[in-house]
MIKEMI-932471 format. One line per 8 residues: number of its first residue (from 1); for each residue z, x, y of N, C-alpha, C. Coordinates in Angstrom, 2 decimals. Example, Ala and Ser with C-alpha at 12.3 -4.5 7.8 and 13.67 -1.06 7.14 Angstrom:
<sites>
1 = 7.80,13.19,-5.69,7.80,12.30,-4.50,7.80,13.20,-3.30; 7.08,12.85,-2.25,7.14,13.67,-1.06,7.87,12.90,0.03
</sites>
This chain:
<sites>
1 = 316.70,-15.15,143.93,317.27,-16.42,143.47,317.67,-16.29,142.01; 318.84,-17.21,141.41,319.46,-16.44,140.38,318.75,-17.66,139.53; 318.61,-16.91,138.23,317.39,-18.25,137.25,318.32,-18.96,136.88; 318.04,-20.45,136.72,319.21,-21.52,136.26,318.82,-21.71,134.99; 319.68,-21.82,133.97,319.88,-22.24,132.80,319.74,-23.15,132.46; 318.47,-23.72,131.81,318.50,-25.38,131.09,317.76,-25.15,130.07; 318.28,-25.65,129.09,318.08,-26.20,127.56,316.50,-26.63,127.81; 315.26,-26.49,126.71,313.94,-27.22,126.89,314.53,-28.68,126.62
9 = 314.19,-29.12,127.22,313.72,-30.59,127.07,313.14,-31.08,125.75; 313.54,-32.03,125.57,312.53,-33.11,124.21,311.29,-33.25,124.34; 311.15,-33.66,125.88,309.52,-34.49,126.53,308.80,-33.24,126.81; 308.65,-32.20,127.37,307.80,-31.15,127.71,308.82,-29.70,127.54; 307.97,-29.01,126.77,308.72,-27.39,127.23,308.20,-26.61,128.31; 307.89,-26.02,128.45,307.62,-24.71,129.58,306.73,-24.44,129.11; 306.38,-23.86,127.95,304.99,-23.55,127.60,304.21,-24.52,127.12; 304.97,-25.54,127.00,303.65,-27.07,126.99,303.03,-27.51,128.32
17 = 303.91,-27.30,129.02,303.42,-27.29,130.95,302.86,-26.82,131.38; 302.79,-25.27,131.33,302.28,-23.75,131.84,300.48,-24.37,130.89; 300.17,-24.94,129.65,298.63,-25.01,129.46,298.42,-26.25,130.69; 298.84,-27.23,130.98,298.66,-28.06,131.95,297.64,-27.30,133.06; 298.34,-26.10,133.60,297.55,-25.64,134.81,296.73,-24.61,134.99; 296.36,-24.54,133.99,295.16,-23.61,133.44,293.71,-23.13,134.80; 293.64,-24.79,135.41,292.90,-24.97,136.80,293.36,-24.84,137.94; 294.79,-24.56,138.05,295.22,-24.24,139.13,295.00,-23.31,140.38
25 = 294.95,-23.76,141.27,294.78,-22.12,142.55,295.71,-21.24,142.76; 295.16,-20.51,143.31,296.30,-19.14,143.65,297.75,-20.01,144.49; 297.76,-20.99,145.67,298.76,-21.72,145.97,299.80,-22.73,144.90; 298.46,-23.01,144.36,299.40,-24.04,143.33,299.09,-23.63,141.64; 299.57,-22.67,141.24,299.46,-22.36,140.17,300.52,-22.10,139.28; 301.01,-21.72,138.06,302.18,-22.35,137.17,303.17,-21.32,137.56; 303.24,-20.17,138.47,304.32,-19.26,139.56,305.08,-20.63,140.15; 304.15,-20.93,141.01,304.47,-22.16,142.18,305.20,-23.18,141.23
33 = 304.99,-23.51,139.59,305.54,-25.00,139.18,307.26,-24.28,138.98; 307.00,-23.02,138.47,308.07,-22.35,138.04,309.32,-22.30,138.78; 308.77,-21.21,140.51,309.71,-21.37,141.47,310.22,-22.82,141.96; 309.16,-23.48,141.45,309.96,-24.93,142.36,311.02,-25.45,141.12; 310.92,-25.16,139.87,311.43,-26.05,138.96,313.10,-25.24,138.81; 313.34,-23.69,139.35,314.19,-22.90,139.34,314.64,-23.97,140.14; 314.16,-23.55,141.55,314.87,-24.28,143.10,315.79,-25.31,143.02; 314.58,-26.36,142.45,315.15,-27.60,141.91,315.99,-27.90,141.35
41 = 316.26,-27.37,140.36,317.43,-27.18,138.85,318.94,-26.34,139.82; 318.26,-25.56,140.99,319.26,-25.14,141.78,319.90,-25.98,142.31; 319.54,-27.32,143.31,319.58,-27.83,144.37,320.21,-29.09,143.05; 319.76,-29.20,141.91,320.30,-30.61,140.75,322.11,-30.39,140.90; 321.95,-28.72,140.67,323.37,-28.48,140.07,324.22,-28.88,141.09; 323.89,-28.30,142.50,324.59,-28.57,143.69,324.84,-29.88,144.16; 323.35,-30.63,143.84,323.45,-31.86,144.81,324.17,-33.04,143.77; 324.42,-32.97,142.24,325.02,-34.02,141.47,323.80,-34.61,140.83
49 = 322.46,-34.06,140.74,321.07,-34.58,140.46,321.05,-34.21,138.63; 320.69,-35.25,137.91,320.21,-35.20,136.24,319.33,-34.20,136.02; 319.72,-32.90,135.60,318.77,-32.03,135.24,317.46,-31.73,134.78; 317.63,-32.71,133.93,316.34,-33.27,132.73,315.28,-33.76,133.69; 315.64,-34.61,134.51,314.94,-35.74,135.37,314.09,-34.86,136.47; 314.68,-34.01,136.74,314.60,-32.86,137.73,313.40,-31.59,136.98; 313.81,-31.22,135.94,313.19,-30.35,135.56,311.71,-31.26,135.28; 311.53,-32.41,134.37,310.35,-33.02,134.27,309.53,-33.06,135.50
57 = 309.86,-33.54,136.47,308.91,-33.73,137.85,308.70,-32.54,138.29; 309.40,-31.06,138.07,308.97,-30.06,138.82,307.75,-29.80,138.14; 308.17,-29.77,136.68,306.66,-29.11,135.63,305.24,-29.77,135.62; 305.52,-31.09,136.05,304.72,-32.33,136.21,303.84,-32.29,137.61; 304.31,-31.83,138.44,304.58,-32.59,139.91,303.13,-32.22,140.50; 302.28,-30.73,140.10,301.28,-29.98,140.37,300.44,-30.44,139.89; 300.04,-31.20,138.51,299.16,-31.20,137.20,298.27,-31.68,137.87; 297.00,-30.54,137.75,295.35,-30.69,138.47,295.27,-31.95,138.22
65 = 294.57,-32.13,139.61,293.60,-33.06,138.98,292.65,-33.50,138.36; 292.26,-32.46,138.29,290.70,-32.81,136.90,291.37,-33.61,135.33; 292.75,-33.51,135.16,293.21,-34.00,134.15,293.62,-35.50,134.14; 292.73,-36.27,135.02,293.09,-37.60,135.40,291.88,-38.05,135.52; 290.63,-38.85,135.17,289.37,-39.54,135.24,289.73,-41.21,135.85; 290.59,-41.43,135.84,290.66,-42.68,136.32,291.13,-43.26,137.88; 291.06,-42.33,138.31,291.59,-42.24,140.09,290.15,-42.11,140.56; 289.91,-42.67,141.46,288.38,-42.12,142.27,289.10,-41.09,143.52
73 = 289.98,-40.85,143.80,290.15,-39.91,144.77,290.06,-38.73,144.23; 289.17,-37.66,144.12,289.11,-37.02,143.27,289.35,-36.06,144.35; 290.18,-36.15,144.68,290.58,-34.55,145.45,292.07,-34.07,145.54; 292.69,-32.92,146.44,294.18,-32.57,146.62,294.64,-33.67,147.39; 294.15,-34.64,148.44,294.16,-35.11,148.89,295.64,-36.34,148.07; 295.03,-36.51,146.77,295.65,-37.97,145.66,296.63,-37.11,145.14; 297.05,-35.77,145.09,297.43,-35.35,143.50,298.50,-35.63,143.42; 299.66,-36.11,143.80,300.76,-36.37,143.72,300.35,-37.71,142.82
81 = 299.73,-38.80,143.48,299.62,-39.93,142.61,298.92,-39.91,141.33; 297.56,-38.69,141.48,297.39,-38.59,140.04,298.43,-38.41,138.65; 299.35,-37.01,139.08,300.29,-36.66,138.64,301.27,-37.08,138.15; 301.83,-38.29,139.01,302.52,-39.34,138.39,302.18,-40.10,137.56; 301.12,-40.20,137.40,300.41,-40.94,136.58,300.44,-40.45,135.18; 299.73,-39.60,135.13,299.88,-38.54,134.02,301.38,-38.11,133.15; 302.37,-38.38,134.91,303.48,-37.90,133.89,303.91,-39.33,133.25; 303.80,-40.52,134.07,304.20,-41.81,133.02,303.64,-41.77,131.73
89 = 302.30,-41.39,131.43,301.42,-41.79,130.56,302.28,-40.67,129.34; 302.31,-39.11,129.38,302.85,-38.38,128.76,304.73,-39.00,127.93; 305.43,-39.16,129.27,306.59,-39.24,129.28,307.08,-40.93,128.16; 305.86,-41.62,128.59,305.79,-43.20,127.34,305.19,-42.78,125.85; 304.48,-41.56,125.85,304.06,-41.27,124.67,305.02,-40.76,123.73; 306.00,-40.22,125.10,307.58,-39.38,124.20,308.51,-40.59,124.19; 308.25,-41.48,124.32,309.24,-42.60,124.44,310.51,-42.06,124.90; 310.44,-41.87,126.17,311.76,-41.92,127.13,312.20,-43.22,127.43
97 = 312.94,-43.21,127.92,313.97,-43.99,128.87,312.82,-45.01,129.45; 312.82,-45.85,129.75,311.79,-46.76,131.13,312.13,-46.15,132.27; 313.36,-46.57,132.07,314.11,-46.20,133.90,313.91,-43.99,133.98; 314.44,-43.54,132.85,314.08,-42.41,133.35,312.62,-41.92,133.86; 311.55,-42.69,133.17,310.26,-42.27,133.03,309.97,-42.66,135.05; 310.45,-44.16,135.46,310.78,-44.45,136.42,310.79,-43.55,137.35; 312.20,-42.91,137.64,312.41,-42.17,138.21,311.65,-40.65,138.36; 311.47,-39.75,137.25,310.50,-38.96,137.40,309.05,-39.03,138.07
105 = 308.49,-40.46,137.98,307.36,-40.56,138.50,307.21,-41.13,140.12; 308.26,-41.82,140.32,309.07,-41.61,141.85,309.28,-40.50,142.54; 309.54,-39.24,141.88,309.60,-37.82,141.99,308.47,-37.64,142.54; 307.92,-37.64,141.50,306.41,-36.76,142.04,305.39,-37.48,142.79; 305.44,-39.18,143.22,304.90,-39.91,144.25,305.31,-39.38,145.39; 306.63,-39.06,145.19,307.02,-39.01,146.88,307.39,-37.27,147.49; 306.81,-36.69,146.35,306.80,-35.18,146.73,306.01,-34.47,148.02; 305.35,-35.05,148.28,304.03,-34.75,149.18,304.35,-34.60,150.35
113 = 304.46,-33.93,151.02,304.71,-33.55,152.79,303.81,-34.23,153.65; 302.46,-34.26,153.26,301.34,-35.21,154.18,300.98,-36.37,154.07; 301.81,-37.02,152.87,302.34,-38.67,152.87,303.17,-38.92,152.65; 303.59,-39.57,153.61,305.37,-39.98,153.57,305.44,-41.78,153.44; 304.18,-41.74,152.81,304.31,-43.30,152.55,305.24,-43.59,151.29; 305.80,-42.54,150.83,306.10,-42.95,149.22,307.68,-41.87,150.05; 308.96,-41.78,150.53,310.54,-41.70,150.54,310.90,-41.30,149.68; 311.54,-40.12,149.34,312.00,-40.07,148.30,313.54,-40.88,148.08
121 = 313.86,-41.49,147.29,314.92,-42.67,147.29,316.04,-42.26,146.06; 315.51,-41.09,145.37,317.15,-40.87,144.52,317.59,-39.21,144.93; 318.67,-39.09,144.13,318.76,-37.66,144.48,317.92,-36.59,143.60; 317.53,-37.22,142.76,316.54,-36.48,141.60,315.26,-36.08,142.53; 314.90,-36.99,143.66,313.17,-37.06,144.55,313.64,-36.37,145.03; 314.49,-36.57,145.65,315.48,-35.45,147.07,315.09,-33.85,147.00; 315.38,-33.67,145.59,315.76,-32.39,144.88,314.32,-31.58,144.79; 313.56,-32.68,144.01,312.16,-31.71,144.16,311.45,-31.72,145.34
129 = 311.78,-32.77,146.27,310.74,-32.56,147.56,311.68,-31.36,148.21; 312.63,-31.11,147.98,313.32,-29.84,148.85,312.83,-28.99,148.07; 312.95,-28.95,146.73,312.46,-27.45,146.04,310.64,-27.42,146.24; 310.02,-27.98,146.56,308.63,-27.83,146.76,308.35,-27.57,147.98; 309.21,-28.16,148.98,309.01,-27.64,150.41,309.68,-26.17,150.83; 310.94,-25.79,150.39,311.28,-24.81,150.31,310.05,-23.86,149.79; 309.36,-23.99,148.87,308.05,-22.61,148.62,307.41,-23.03,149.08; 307.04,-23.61,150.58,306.08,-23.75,151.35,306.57,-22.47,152.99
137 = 307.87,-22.64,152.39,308.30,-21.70,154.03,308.94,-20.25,153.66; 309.29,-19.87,154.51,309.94,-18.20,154.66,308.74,-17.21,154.07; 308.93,-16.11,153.37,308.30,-15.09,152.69,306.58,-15.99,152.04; 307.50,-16.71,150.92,307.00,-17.34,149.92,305.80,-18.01,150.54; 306.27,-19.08,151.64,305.45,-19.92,151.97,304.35,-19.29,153.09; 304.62,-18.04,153.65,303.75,-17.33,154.16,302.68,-16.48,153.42; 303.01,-16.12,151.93,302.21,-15.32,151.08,301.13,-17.01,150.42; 301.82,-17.99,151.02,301.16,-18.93,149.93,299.72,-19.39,151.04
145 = 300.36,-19.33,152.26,299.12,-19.55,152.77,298.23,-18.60,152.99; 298.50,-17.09,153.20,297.50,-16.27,153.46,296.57,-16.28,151.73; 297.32,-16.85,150.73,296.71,-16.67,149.21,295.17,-17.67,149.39; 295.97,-18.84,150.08,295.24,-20.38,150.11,293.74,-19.53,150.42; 294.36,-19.45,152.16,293.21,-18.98,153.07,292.40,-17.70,152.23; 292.59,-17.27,151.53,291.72,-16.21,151.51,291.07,-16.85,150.38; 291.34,-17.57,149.33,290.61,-18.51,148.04,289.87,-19.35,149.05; 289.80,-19.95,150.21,288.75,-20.56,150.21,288.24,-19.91,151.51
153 = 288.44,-18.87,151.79,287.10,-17.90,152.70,287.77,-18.32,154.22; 288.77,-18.60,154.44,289.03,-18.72,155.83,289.30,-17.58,156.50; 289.44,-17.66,157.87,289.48,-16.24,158.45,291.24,-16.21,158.79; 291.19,-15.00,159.05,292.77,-14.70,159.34,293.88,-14.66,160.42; 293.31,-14.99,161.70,293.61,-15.74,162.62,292.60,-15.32,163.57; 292.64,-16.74,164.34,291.72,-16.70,165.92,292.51,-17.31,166.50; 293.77,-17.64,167.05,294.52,-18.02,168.46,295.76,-17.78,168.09; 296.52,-17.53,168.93,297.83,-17.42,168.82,298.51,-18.89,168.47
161 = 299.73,-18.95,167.86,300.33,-20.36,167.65,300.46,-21.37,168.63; 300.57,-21.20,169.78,301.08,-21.43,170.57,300.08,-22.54,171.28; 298.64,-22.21,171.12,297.46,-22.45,171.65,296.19,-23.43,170.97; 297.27,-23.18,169.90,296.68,-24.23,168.62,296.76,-25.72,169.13; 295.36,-26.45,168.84,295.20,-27.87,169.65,296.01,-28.84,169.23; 296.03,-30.43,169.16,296.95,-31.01,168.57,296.17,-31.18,167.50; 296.96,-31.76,166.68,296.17,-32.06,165.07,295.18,-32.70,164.76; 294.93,-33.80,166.11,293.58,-35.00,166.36,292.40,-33.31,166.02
169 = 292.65,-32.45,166.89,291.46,-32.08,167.03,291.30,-30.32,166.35; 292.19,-30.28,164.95,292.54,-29.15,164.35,291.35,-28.94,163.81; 291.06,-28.02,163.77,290.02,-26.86,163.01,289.67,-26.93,161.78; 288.29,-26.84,161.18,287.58,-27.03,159.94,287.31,-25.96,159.33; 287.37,-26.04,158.13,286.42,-24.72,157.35,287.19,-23.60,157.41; 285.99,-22.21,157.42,286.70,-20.78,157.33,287.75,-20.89,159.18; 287.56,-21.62,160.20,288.22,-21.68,161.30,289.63,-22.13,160.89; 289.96,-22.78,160.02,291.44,-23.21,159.73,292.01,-22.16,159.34
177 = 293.13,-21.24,160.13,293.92,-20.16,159.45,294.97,-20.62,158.75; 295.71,-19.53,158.56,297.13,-19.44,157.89,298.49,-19.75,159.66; 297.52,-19.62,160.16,298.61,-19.98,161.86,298.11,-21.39,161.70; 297.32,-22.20,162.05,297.15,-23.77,161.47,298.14,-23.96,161.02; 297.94,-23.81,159.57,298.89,-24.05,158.52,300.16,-24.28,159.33; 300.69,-23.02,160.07,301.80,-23.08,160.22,302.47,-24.18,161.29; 301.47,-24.32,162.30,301.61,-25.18,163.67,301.76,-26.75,162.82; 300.17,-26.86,162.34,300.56,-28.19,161.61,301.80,-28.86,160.66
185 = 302.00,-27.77,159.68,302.89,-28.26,158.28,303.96,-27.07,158.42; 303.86,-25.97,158.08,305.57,-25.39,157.66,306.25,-24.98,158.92; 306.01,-25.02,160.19,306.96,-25.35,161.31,308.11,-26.69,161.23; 306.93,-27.43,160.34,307.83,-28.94,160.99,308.83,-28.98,159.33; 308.18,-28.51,158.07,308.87,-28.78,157.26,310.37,-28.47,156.99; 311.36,-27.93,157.81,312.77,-27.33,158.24,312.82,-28.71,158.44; 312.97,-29.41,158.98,313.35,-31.11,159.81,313.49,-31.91,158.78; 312.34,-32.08,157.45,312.20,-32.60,156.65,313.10,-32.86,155.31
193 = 313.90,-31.89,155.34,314.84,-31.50,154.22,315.64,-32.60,153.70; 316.13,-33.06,152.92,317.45,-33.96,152.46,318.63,-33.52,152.28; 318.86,-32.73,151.43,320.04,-32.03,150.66,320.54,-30.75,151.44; 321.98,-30.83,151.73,322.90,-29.81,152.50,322.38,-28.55,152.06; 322.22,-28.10,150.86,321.50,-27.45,150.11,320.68,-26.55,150.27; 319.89,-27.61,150.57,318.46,-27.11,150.84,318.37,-26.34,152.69; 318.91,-27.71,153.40,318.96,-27.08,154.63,319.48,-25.83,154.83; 320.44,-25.81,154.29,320.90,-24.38,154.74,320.06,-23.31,153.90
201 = 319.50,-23.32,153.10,318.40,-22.08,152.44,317.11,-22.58,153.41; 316.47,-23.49,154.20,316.00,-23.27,154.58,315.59,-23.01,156.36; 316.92,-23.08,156.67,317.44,-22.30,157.54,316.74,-21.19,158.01; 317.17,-20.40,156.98,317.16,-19.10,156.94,315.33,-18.69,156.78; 314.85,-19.31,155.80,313.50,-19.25,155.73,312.82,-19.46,156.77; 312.74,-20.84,157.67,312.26,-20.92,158.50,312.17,-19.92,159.86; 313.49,-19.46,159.61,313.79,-18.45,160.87,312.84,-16.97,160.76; 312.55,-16.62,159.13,312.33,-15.38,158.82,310.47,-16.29,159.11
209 = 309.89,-16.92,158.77,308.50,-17.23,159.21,308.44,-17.38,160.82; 309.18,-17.80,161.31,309.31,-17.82,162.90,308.75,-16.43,163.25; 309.44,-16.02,163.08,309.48,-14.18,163.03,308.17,-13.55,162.69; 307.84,-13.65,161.42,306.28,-13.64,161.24,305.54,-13.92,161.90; 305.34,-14.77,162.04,304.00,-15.48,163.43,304.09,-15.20,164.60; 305.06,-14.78,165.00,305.15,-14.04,166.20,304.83,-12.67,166.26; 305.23,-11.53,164.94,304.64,-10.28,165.15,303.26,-10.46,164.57; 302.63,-10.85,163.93,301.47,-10.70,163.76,300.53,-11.78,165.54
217 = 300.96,-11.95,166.15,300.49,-12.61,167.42,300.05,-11.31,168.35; 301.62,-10.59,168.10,301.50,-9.32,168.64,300.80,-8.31,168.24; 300.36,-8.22,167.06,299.64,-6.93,166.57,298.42,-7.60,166.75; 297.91,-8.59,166.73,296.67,-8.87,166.76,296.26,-9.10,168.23; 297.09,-8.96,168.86,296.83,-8.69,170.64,296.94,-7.00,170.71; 297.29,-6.22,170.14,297.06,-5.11,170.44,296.09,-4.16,170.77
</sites>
């Protein structure tokens, strides 16, 4: 992917962001804020999306949660809403825009693949929920889950995809693989896309993880 060109920003630089995630995991760590904020800044230029607006929510969009005391959801579970939070609070300290600050934190509410209670509604949301879902699939999003799974001790597969239960009754603990992962969330995330953009890069991704999970089905039946 070819690196996109943008000016630092007023409100955050890159290396004011990059101390942000100091706590980060091997899945979500300041690689992951990086590739998505490229993607993004990719998918801005294409889709007619405010750069600035775009680049803020990518750098933002991850920020642990331990850097938020006032949420009781203290898990991955909230972090999108923590995050937003954090970025209003930052982004009013730089005295932005209202409406821009607005919109960025709309960004990163509605980034989240496992709540879709929050739409993304401009083309700026559009942009980062495609560039964040995009490093969930193809190559990327396959190295991200075998990274996950192995940081928290899961095993490396026990059933083929195919055989995997419905989600009522999905698997706990070291039993949740990187095939989970895939049955549950980055199978379906291709469907999810907004931007012409995006679909068609993730196209291609999805097809090349297809592919994956099927030869490793096979070698592990061997």
């Amino acid at each position: 992917m070819d690196t996109i060109s943008n000016p630092e920003n007023p409100y955050l630089t890159v290396a004011e962001a990059r101390q942000l995630y100091m706590l980060g995991d091997a899945a979500h760590d300041f690689d992951h804020v990086l590739r998505v904020m490229q993607m993004a800044l990719r998918l801005a230029a294409a889709e007619g999306a405010d750069p600035t607006i775009v680049q803020l929510a990518a750098l933002l969009h991850d920020v642990p949660i331990e850097f938020d005391d006032s949420l009781q959801e203290n898990s991955r579970q909230a972090h999108h809403l923590v995050a937003a939070e954090f970025a209003r609070q930052l982004l009013m300290a730089h005295e932005m825009a209202e409406a821009n600050i607005a919109n960025v934190v709309h960004c990163i509410e509605a980034h989240r693949f496992r709540d879709q209670s929050v739409q993304p509604q401009t083309i700026e949301a559009q942009c980062l929920y495609d560039a964040d879902k995009l490093d969930s699939i193809g190559a990327i999003g396959v190295a991200r889950a075998f990274a996950f799974a192995g940081a928290h001790a899961n095993r490396l597969w026990t059933q083929a995809w195919r055989t995997v239960p419905p989600a009522a009754a999905k698997p706990t603990g070291a039993d949740y693989t990187p095939v989970h992962e895939y049955v549950y969330k980055l199978r379906q995330i291709v469907d999810t896309l907004y931007t012409p953009t995006a679909r068609a890069i993730g196209a291609q991704r999805h097809a090349f993880m297809e592919q994956f999970f099927e030869q490793l089905e096979v070698e592990m039946r061997q």
